[in-house]
Every structure is written in structure tokens, then in C-alpha cells.
KOLNU-160800 format. One record per residue: residue in one letter; x, y, z of N, C-alpha, C in turn. Coordinates in Angstrom, 2 decimals. Layout:
BEGIN
+------+---------+---------+---------+---------+---------+---------+---------+---------+---------+
: resn :      nx :      ny :      nz :     cax :     cay :     caz :      cx :      cy :      cz :
+------+---------+---------+---------+---------+---------+---------+---------+---------+---------+
:    a :       X :       Y :       Z :       X :       Y :       Z :       X :       Y :       Z :
...
+------+---------+---------+---------+---------+---------+---------+---------+---------+---------+
***
This chain:
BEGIN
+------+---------+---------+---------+---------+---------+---------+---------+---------+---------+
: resn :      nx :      ny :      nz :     cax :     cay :     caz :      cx :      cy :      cz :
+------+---------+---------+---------+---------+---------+---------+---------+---------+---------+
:    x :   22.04 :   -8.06 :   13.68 :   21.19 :   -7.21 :   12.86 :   22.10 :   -6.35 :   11.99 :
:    x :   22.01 :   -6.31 :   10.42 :   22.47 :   -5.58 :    9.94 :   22.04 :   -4.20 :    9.16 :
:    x :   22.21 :   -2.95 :    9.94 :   21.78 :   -1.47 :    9.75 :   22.24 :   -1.27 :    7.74 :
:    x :   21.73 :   -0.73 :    7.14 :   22.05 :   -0.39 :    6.02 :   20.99 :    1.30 :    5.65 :
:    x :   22.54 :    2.48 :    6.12 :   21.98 :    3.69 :    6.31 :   21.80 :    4.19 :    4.75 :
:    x :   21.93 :    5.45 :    4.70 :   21.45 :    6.14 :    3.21 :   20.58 :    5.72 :    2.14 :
:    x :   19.56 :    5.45 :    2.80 :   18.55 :    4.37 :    1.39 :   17.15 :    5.62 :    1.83 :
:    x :   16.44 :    5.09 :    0.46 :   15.28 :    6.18 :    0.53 :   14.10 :    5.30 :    0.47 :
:    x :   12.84 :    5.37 :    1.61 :   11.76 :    4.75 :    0.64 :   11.19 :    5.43 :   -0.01 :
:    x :   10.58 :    4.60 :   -1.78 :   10.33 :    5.19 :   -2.56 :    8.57 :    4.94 :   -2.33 :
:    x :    8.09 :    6.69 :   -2.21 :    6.26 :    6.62 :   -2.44 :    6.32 :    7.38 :   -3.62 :
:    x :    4.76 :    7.25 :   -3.64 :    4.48 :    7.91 :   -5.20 :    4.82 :    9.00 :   -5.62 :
:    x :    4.72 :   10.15 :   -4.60 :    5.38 :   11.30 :   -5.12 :    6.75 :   12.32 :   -4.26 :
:    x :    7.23 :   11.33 :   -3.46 :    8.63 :   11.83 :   -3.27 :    9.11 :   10.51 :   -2.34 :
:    x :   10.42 :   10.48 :   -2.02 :   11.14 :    9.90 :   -1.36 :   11.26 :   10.00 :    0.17 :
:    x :   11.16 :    8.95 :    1.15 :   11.63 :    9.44 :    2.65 :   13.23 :    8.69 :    2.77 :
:    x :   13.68 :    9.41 :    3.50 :   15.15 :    8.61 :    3.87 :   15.16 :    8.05 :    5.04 :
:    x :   15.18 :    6.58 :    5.23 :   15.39 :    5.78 :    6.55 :   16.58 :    5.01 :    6.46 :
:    x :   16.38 :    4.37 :    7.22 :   17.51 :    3.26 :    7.92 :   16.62 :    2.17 :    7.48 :
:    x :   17.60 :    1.14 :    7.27 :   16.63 :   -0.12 :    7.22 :   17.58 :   -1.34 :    7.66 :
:    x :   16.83 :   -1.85 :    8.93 :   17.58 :   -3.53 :    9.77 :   17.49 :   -4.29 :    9.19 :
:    x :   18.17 :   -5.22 :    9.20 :   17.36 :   -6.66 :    8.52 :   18.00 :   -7.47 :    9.81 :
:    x :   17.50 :   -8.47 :   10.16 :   17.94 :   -9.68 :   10.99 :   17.00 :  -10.79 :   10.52 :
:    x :   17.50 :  -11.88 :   10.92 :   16.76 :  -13.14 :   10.83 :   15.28 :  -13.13 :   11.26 :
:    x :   14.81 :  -12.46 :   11.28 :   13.48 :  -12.30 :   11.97 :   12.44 :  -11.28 :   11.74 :
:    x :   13.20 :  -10.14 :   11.10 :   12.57 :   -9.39 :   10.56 :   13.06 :   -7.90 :    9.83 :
:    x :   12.58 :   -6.98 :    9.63 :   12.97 :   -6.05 :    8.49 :   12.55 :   -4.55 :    9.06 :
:    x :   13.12 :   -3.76 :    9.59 :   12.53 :   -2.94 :   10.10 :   13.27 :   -1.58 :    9.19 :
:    x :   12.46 :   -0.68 :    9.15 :   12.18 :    0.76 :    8.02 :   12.23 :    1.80 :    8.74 :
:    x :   12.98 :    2.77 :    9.21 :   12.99 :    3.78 :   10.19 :   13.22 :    5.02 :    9.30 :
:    x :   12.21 :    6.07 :    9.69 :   12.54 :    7.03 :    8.87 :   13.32 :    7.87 :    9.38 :
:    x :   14.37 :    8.95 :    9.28 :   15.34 :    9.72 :    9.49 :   14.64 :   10.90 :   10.04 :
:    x :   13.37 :   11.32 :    9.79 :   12.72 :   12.49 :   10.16 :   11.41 :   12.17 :   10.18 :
:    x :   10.73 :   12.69 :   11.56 :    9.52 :   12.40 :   11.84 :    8.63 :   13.17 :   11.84 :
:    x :    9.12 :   14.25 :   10.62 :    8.45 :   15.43 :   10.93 :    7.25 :   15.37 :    9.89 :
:    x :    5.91 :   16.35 :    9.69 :    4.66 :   15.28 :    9.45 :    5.35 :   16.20 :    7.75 :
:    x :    4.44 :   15.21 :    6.97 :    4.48 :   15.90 :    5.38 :    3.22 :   15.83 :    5.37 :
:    x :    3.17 :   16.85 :    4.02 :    1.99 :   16.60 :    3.97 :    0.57 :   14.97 :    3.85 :
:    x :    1.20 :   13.86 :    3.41 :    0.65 :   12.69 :    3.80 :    0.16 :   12.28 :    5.36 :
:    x :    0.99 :   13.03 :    6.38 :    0.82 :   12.61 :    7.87 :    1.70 :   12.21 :    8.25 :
:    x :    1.92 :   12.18 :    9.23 :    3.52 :   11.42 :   10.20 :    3.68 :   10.02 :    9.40 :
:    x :    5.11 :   10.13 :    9.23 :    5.59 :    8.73 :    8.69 :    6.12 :    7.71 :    9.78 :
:    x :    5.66 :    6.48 :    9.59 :    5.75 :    5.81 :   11.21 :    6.96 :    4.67 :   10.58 :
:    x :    7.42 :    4.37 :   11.69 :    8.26 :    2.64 :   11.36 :    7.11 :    1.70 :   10.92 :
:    x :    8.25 :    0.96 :    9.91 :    7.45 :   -0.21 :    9.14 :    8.27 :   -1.36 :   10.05 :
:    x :    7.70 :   -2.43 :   10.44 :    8.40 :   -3.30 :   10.84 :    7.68 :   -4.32 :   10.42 :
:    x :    8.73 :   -5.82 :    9.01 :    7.69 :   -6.50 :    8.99 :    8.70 :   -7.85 :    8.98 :
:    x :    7.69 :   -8.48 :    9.80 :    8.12 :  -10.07 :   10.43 :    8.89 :  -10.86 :    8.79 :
:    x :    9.82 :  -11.43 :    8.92 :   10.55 :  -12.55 :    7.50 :    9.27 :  -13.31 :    7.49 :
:    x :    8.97 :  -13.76 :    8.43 :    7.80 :  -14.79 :    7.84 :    6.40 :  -14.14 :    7.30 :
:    x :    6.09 :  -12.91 :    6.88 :    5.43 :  -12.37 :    6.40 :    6.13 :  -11.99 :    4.72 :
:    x :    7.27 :  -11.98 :    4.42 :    7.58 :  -11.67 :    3.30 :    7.60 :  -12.75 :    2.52 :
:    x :    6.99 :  -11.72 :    1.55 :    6.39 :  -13.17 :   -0.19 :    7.55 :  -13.61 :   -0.80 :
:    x :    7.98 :  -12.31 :   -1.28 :    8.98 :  -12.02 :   -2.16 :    9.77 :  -10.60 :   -2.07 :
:    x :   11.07 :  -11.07 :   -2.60 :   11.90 :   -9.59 :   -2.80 :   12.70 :  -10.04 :   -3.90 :
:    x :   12.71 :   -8.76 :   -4.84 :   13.39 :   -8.53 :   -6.19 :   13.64 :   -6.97 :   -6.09 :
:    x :   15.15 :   -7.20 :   -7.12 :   16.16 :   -5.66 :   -7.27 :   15.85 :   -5.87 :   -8.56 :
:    x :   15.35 :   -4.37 :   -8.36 :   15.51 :   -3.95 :   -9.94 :   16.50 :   -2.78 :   -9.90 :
:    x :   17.00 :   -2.44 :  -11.14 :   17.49 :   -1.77 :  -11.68 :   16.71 :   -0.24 :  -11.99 :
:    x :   17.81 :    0.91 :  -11.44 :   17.50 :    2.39 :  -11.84 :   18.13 :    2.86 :  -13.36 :
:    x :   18.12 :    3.95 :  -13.26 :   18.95 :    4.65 :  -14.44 :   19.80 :    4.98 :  -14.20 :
:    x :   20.41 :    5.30 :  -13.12 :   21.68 :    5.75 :  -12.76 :   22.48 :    4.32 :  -12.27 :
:    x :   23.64 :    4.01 :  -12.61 :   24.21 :    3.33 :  -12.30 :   25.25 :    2.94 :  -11.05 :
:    x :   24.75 :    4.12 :   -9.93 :   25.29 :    3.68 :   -8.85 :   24.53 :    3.25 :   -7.94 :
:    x :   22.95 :    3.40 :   -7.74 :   21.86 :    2.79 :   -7.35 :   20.81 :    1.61 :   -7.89 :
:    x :   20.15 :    0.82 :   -7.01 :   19.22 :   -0.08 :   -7.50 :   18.39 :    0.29 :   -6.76 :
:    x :   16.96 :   -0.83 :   -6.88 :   15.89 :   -0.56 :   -5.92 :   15.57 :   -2.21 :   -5.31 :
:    x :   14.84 :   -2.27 :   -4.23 :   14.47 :   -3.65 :   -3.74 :   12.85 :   -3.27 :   -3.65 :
:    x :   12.30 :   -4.56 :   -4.16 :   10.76 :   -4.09 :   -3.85 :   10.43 :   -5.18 :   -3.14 :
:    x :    9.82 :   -5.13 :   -2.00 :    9.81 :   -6.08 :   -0.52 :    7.85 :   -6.62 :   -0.68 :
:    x :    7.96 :   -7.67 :   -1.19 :    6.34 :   -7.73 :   -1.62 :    5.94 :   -8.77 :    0.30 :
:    x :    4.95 :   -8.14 :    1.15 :    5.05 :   -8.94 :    1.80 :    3.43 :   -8.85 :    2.44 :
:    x :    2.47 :  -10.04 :    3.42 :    0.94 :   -9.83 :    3.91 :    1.03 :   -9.03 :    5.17 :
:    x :    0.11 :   -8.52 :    5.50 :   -0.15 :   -7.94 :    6.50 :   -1.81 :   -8.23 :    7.24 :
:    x :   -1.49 :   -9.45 :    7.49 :   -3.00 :  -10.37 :    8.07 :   -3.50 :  -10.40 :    6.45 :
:    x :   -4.82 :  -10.55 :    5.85 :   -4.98 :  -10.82 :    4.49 :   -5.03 :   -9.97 :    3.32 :
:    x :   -4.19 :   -8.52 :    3.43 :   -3.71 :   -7.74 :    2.34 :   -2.11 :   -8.01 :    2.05 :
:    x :   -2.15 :   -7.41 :    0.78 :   -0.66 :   -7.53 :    0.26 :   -0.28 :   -6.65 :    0.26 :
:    x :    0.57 :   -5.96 :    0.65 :    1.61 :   -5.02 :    0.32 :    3.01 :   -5.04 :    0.16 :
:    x :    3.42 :   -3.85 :   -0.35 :    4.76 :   -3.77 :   -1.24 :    5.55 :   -2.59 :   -0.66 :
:    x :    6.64 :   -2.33 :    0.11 :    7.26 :   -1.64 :   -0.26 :    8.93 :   -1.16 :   -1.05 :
:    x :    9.31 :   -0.33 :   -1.87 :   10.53 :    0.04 :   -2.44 :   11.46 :    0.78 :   -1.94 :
:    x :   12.65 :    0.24 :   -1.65 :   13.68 :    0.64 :   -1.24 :   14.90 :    1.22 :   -2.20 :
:    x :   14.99 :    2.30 :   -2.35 :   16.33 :    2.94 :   -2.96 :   17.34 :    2.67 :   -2.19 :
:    x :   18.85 :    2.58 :   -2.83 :   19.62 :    2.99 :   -2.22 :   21.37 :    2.82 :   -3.16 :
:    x :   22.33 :    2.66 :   -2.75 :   23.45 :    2.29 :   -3.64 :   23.51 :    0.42 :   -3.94 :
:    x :   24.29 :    0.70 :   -5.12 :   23.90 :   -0.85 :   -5.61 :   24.38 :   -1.63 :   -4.64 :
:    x :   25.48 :   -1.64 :   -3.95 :   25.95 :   -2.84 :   -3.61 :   25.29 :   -2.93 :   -2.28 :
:    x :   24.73 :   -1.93 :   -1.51 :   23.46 :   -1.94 :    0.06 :   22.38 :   -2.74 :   -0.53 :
:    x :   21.57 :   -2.46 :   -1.88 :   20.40 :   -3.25 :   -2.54 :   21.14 :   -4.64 :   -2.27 :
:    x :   22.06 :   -5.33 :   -3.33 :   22.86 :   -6.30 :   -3.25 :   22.74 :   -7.08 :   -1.86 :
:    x :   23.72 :   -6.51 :   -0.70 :   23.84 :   -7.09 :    0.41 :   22.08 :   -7.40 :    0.71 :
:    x :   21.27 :   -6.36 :    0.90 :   19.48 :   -6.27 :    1.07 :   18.87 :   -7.55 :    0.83 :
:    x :   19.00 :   -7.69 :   -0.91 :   18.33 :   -8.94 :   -1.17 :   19.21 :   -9.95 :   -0.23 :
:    x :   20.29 :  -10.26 :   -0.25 :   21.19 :  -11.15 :    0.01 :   20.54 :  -11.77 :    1.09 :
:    x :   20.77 :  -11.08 :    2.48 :   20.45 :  -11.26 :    3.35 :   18.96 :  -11.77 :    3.72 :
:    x :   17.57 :  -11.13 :    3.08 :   16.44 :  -11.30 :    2.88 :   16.05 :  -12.75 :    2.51 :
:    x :   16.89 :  -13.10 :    1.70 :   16.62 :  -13.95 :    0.76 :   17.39 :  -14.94 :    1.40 :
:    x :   18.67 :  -15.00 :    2.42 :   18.92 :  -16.34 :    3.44 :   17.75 :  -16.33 :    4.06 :
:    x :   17.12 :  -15.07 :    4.61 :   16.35 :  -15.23 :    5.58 :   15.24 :  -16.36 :    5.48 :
:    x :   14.78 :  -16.01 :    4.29 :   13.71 :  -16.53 :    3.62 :   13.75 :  -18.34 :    3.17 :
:    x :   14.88 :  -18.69 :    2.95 :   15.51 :  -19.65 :    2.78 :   15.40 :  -20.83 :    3.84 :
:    x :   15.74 :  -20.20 :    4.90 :   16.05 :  -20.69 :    6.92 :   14.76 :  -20.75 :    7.31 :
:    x :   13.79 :  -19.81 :    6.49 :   12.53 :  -19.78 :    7.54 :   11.81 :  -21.37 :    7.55 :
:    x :   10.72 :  -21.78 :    8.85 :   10.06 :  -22.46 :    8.57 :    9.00 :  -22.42 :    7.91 :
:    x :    8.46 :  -23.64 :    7.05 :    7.62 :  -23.35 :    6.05 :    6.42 :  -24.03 :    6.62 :
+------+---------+---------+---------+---------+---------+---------+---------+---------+---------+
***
């Protein structure tokens, strides 16, 4: 499993800072503080490789960060989430995601 610390997920109106795993199997989102905001307690995201659609890095404005946006189902909705972090953690992110995705059975 590879940990990739200092990344932020990005919501609509501010940032949380987690940890984020990746292994062959799945993708897990840990937030750094569990303390409630105003939205409500922020919980772990954990979502199975074989649930992910797609993942694409895009590009920020600052040039030492990118973003990954993790498009993946959750029984028959879609959801998305965005990952900040430094370019070359995005980099390794997709990298890895995207063997994953590769290996999986179809």
C-alpha cells in the first residue's frame, strides 16, 4: 500500500487535509482531523479499484501542485472526488490508479 501524506480534499468551499492509500484493491481518503465543521464529521472515504470509472490530473495555477479527480459508482450513483496535492504525489496517484485499473478484472 502506498501512503501519499500532505494532499487536501478539495469540497466546494474549503479544503480537508488527509492521507490517501492506494493499493491494488482500493483507495482509501483519511482525514487528518475529525473534528466536526460546520458540514458534519468528515468520515473515511474508502473506494474499492473496481468501482473506479476514471481518474484524470488536471492542472492548478500554481506550479508546484496538481489535482486528481477520482470519478468512481457507489451501487447506481456517480461520484467524484478531488484530490490536491504536490505535482509529482498527483503523478505517482494517477500512476498507480491507473495500473490498478489496467490489472483489474473486467
Amino acid at each position: 500500500m502506498q501512503l501519499f501524506r500532505h494532499a487536501s480534499l478539495v469540497h466546494k468551499l474549503s479544503n480537508i487535509d488527509v492521507n490517501v492509500a492506494i493499493d491494488g484493491e482500493k483507495i482509501e481518503i483519511d482525514p487528518l482531523s475529525t473534528n466536526k465543521s460546520i458540514f458534519g464529521k468528515i468520515k473515511n472515504i474508502t473506494i474499492p479499484i473496481r468501482d473506479v470509472k476514471a481518474c484524470k490530473v488536471k492542472t492548478t495555477k500554481s506550479n508546484m501542485k496538481k489535482q486528481i479527480k477520482i470519478k468512481y459508482m457507489e451501487g447506481d450513483v456517480k461520484k467524484s472526488v478531488i484530490i490536491e496535492s504536490f505535482a509529482f504525489d498527483i503523478e505517482e496517484m494517477n500512476k498507480k490508479i491507473n495500473d490498478s485499473l489496467e490489472s483489474k478484472p473486467r
